[in-house]
C-alpha positions as CSV (number, residue, x, y, z in Angstrom):
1,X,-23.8,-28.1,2.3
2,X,-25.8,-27.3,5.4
3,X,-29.4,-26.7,4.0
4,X,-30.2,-24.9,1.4
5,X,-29.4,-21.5,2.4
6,X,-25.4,-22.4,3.5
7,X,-23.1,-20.7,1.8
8,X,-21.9,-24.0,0.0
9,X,-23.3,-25.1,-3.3
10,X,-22.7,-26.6,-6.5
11,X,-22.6,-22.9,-8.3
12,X,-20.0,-22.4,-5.1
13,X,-18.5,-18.5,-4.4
14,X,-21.1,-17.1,-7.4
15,X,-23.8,-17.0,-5.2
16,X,-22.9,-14.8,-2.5
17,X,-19.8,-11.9,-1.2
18,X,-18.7,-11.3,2.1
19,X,-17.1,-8.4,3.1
20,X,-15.4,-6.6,6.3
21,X,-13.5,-3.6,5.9
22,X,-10.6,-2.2,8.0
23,X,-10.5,1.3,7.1
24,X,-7.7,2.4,10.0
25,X,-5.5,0.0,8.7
26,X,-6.4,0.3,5.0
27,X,-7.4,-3.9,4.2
28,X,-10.9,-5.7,3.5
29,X,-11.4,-9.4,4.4
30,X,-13.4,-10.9,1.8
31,X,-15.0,-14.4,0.6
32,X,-16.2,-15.4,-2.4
33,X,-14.1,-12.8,-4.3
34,X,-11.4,-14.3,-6.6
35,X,-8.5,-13.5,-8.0
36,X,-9.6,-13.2,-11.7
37,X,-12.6,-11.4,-10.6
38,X,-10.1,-8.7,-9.1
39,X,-8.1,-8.8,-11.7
40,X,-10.7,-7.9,-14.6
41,X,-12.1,-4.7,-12.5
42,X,-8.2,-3.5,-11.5
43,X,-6.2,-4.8,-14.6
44,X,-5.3,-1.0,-15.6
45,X,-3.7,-0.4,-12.1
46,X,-1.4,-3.4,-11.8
47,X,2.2,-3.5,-13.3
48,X,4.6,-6.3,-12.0
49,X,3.4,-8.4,-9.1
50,X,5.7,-9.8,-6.0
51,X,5.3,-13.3,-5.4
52,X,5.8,-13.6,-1.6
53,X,4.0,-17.2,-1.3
54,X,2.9,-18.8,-4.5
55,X,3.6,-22.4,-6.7
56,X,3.2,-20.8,-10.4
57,X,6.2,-22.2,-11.8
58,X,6.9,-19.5,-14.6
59,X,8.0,-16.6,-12.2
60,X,11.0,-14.6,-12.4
61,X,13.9,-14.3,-10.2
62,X,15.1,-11.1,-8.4
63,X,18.7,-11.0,-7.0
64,X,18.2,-8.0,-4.7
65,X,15.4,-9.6,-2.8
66,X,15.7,-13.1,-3.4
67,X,11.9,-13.1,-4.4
68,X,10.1,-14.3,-7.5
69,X,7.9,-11.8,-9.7
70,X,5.5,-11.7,-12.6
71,X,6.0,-9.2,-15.4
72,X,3.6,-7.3,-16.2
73,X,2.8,-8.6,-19.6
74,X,2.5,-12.0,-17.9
75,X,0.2,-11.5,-15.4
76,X,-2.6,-13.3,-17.4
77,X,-1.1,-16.2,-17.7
78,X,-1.4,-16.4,-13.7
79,X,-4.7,-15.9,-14.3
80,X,-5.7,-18.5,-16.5
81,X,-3.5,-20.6,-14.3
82,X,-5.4,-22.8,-10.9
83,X,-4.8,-20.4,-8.5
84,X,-6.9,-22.0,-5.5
85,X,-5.0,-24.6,-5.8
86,X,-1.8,-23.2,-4.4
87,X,-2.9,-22.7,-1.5
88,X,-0.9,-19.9,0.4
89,X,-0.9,-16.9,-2.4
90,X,0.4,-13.5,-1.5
91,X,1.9,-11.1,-3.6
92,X,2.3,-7.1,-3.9
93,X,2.4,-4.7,-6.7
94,X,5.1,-2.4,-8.0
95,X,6.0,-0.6,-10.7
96,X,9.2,-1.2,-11.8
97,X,12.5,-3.5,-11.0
98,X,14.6,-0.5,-10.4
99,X,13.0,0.7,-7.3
100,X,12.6,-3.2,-6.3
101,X,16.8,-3.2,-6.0
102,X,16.3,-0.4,-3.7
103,X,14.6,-2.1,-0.9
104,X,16.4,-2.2,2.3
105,X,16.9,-5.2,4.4
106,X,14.3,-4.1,6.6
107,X,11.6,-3.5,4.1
108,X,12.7,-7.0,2.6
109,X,12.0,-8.6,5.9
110,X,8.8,-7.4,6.3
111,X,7.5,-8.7,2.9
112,X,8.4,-11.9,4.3
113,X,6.3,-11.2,7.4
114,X,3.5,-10.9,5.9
115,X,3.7,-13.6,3.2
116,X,4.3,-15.4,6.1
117,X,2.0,-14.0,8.8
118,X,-0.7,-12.5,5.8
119,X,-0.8,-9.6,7.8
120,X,1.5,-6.6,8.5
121,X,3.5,-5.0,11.0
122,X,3.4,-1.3,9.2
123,X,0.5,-0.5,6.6
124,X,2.4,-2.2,3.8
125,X,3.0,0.5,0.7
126,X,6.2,1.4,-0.2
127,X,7.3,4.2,-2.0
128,X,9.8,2.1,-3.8
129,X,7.2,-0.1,-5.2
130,X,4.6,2.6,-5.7
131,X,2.3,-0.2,-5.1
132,X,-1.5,0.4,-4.3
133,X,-2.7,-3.2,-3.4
134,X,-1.9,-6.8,-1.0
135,X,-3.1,-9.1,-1.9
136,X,-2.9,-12.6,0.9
137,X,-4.6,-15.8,0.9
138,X,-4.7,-19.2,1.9
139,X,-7.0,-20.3,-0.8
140,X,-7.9,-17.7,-3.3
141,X,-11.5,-16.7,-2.5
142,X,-12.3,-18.7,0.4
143,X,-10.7,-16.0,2.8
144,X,-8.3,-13.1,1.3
145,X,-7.1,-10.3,3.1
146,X,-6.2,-7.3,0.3
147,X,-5.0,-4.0,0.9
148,X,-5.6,-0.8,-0.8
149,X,-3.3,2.1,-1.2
150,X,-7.0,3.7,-2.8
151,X,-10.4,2.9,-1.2
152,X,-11.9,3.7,-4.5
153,X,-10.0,1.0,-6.2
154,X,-11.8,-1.1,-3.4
155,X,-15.2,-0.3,-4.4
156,X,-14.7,0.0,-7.8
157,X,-14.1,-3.6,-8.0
158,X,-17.0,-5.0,-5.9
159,X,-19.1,-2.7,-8.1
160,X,-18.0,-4.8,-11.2
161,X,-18.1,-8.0,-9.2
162,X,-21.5,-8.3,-8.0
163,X,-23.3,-7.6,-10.9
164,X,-20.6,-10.6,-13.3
165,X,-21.3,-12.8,-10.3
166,X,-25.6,-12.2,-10.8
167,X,-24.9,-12.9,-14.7
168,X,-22.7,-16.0,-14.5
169,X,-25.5,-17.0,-11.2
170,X,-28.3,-16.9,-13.9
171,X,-27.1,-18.3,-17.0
172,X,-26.2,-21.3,-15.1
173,X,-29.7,-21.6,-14.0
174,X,-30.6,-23.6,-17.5
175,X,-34.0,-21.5,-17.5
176,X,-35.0,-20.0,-21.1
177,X,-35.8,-16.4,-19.6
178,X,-32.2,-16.0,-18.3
179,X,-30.8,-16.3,-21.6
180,X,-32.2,-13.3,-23.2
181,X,-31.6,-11.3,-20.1
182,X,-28.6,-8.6,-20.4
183,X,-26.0,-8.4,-18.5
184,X,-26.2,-5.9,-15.5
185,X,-23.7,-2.9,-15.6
186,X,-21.0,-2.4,-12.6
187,X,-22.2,-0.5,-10.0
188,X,-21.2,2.8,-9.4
189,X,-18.1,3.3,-7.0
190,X,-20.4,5.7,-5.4
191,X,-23.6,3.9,-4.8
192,X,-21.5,0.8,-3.3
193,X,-20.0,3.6,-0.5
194,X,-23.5,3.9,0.4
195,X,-23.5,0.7,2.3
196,X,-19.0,1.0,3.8
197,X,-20.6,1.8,6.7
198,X,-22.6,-1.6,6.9
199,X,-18.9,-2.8,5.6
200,X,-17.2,-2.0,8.8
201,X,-19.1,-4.5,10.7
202,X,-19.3,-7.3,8.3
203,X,-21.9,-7.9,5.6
204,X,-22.9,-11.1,3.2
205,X,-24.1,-9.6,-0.1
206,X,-26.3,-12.4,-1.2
207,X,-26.6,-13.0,-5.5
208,X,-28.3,-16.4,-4.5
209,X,-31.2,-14.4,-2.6
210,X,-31.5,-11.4,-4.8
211,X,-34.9,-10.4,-6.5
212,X,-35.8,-9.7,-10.3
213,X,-39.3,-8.5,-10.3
214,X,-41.4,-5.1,-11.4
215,X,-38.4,-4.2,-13.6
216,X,-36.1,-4.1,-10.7
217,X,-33.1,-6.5,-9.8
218,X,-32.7,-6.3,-5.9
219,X,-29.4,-7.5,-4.2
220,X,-29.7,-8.3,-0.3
221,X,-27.3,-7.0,1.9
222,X,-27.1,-8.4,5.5
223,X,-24.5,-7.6,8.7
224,X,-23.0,-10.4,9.6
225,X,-20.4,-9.3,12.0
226,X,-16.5,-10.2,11.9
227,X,-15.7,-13.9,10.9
228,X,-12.9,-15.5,9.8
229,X,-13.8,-18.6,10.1
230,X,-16.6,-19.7,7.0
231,X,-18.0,-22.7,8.4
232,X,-19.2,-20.7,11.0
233,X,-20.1,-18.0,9.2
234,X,-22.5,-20.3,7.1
235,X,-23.9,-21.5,10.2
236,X,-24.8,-18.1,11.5
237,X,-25.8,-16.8,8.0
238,X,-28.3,-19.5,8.1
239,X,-30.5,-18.4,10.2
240,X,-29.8,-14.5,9.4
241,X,-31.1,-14.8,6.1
242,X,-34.6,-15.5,7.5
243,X,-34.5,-12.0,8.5
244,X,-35.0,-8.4,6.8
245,X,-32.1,-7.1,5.2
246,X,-30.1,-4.3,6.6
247,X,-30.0,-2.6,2.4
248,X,-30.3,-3.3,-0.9
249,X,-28.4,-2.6,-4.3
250,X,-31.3,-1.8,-7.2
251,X,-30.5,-1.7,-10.4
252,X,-34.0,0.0,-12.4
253,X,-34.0,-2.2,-16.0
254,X,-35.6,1.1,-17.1
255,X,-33.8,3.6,-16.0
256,X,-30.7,1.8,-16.2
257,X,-29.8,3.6,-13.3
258,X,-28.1,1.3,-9.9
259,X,-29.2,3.1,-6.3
260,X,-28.4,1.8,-2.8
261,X,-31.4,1.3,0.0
262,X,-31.2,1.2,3.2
């Protein structure tokens, strides 16, 4: 850990989010973001998943694409499984097996692409799949590039993140007032497109920095800029933190009510 505001720590990707969006060609870079936390906030929009790159050994085998899959019904028991120990883990969504036999040679070859590459050479959704997400990493929640068929599935599930990753932050805090504390509701789809702007340049969304005072809890947002490399990025975020945010997420204990300042 380099000082005490690095990104590194022993409570690890609970204490902060970063976030770049690519709204031209529909994908978000994120860290800190895992695959179970995605999973809890999108659960009702995923059927079978794709395995492109993956070592979970209880996969299924298609004979049309040569590829592996997860039923839907089975998707859990990925979860529960150690993911970020894989390493490489790609996969896409679809809807049914049928429409999977119908994918041409050329559409087969550029799944592998990007399992290989974790990037795309056409916006990846396919009307064969009827799949709405991508999801590529090299170590789930250290650096994952996802796309989305629906931006609102996007921010959707970072409303529902940030607030779970506040609430697991303070209970591990071992303090007595934590305890009886609530935990926050998601975050309005809505009031997290108040910042996407912000999102197109790069932001760090900092739980480890955020404020509970006055009846308020206030969640930092800075601009960070484009990284893909982390180290880095904790290097730079170092000294940005010292600074004034660019907005905040407030969530009012009394009105119940979440807004977005800038």
């Amino acid at each position: 850990m380099k000082g005490d505001d690095g990104l590194k720590s022993q409570t690890g990707s609970h204490e902060w989010i970063y976030v770049h969006i690519n709204p031209n060609q529909d994908y978000v870079m994120s860290n800190g973001i895992e695959l179970k936390e995605f999973y809890s906030a999108l659960s009702g929009h995923l059927h079978h998943l794709l395995l492109l790159k993956h070592q979970y050994e209880n996969a299924s085998f298609n004979m049309h694409t040569h590829l592996e899959y997860v039923r839907a019904d089975e998707i859990v028991d990925v979860i529960k499984d150690n993911v970020s120990s894989y390493g490489d883990f790609c996969w896409i969504d679809f809807d049914d097996e049928a429409g999977l036999d119908e994918m041409s040679g050329q559409e087969i070859a550029e799944l592998l692409y990007i399992g290989h590459m974790k990037s795309h050479l056409r916006v990846p959704f396919y009307k064969k799949l009827n799949n709405r997400f991508v999801y590529l990493s090299t170590e789930d929640g250290l650096m994952n590039r996802t796309y989305y068929r629906e931006w609102g599935d996007f921010f959707t599930m970072l409303g529902g993140v940030i607030p779970s990753k506040w609430s697991t932050l303070r209970s591990g805090k071992g303090l007595r007032k934590w305890k009886k504390e609530k935990a926050l509701p998601a975050i309005p789809k809505e009031v997290v497109m108040t910042i996407s702007h912000l999102m197109r340049e790069g932001v760090m969304i900092s739980l480890k920095n955020a404020v509970s005072a006055k009846g308020k809890v206030e969640v930092p947002v800075w601009v960070v800029g484009d990284w893909d490399n982390m180290d880095d990025l904790e290097e730079d975020f170092a000294s940005r933190v010292k600074r004034e945010p660019a907005s905040w997420l407030v969530y009012d204990l009394k009105s119940k009510e979440w807004t977005g300042l800038l």
